[in-house]
N, C-alpha and C positions, 0 to 999 in steps of 0.2 A: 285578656291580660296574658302576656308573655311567662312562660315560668321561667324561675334561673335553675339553672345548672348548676349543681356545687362537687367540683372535682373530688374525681373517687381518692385521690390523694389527702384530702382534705378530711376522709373519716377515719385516715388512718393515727392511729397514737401514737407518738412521739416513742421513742426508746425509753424516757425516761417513765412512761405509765404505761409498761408493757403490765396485764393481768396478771395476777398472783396465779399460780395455778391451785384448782378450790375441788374439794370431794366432788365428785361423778363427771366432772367436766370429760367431752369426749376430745380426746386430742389424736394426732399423729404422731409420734415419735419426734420430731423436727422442731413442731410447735410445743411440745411437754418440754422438751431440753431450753429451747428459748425462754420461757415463762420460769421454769423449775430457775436457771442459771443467772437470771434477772433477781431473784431473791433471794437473797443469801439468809438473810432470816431464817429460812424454812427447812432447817433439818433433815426431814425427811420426805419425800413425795414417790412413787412409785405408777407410772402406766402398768396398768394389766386388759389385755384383752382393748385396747385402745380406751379404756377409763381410767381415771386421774381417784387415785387412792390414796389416803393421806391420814397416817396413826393418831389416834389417841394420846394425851399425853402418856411415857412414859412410867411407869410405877416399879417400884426398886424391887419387890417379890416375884413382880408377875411377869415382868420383863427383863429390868435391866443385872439381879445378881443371876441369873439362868443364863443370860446372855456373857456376863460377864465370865461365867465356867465353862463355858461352849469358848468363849475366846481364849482361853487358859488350854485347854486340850487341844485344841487345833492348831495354836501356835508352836505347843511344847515339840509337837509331831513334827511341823515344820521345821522346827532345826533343829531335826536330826536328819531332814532329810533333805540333802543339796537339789535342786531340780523342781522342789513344787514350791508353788505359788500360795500364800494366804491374802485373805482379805478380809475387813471388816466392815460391815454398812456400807455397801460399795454400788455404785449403780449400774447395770451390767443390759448394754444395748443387745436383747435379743434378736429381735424383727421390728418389722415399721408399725407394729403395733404394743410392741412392748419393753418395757426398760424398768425389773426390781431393781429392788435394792435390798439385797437379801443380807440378813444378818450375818453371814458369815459362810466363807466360801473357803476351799482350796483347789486350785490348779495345776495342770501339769505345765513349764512352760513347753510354750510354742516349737523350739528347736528342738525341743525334746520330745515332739510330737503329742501336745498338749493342742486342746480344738478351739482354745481359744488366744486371742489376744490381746493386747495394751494400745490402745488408739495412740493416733499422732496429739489427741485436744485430752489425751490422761484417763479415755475408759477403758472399763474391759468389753469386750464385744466377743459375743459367741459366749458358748456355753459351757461354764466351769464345768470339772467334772461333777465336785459334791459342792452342795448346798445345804448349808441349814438354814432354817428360820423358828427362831422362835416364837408361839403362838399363845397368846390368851386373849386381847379383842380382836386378832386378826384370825381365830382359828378357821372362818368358815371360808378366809379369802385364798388361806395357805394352803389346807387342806382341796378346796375347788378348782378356783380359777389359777391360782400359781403352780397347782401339782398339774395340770392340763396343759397349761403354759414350760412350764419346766419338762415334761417328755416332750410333748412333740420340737423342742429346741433339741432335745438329745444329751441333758443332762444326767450324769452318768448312775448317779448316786442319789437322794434327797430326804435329810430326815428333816423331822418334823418334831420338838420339843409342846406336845398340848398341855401346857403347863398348870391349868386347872383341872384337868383328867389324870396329872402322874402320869403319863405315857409320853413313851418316844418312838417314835414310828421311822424305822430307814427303810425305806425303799430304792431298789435300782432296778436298771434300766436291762428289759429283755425283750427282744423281738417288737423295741418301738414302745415296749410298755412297760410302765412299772410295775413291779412286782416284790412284795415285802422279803426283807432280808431276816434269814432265821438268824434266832442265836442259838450260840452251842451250846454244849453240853453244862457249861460254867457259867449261862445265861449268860453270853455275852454276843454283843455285836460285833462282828471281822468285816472292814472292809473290802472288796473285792479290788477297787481301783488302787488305794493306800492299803498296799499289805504291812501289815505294822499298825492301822490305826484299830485300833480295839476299842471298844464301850461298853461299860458295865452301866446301861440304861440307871439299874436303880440305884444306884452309888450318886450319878448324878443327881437322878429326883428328888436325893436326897439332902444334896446339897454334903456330899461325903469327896470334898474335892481330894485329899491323898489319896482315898481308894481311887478315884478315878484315873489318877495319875501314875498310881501304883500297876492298873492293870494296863494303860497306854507304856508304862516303859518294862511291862512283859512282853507287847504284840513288837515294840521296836525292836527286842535282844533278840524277836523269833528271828530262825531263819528267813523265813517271805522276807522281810525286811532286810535285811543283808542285802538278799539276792536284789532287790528293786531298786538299793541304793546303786548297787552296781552298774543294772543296768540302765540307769541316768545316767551315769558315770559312762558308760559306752557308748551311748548315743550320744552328747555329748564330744567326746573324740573324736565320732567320725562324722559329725554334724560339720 
């Protein structure tokens, strides 16, 4: 008996039953953005390390009022300062094996010799300077595989909100590697990239949003910040 042949075309699925993309699935960057962009349903999806990672729902304590003061500081800072970039829940194409979607980012732009940039199809590509992500069922992903993923990309900055631990962990980038940023003497966090961005860790943990804001519009009046605004401002002009 004869077999048939059933053209390789024929096991292909139509556009319209493209796969949802589903926890652990192993994708390529190519085929994560097809499946992720075919469902618009699905909020949030993240490749790490070429696996398909996909939250928990949401919870107003553990995530989203943390997340919500992390977006409150980062924006305030951004405008004041012409030249960097924010973002929120953004999906950011590292390599052909990776694409978060980090809770919240700031940028230097690109003319201003910022390392990353705005695609022609609306991503960002390449690696913001600072990231945050806030962590309580994802703490072992952020902590592991995204803190491994985020240096070797060359992310400048990366804190980390363990929001069931009360801690905040910033780390930046030395010699390829991370390495924890101290606070000063006033326990506080200085950024090294955003001079001007300040953290008073426990003000936030505490959910003490004017202190936090109080001590983010000391680090703007610093000097650093002046001088950084400036020289955006110069670069810039002769861009």
């Amino acid at each position: 008996m004869s077999s048939i042949r059933i053209p390789i075309s024929a096991n292909r699925l139509p556009d319209e039953e493209i796969p949802p993309p589903e926890n652990g699935d192993r994708l390529n960057r190519a085929e994560f953005e097809r499946r992720y962009v075919a469902m618009p349903g699905v909020k949030k999806a993240e490749l790490i390390e070429g696996v398909v990672h996909m939250p928990s729902p949401v919870r107003y304590l553990r995530h989203g009022l943390p997340h919500g003061v992390v977006v409150t500081w980062l924006g305030y800072y951004r405008s004041t300062t012409p030249g960097v970039g924010f973002a929120d829940n953004t999906s950011t194409r590292l390599d052909s094996r990776n694409e978060p979607q980090p809770d919240a980012m700031l940028r230097i732009e690109p003319e201003l010799g910022g390392q990353s940039r705005i695609s022609d199809d609306d991503y960002v590509e390449g690696a913001p300077e600072l990231v945050v992500e806030v962590s309580s069922s994802s703490v072992s992903i952020d902590t592991n595989s995204k803190f491994k993923v985020y240096r070797r990309n060359g992310v400048r900055e990366y804190v980390v909100w363990r929001v069931r631990d009360c801690q905040i962990d910033w780390h930046v980038l030395e010699n390829k590697g991370f390495v924890p940023l101290q606070l000063d003497e006033d326990g506080r966090y200085r950024s090294r990239v955003f001079p001007g961005l300040w953290l008073d860790p426990l003000a936030m943990i505490r959910d003490d949003l004017p202190k936090v804001l109080d001590v983010l519009r000391e680090g703007i009046a610093s000097p650093e910040h002046e001088a950084f605004v400036k020289e955006l401002a110069a670069r810039r002009g002769s861009s």
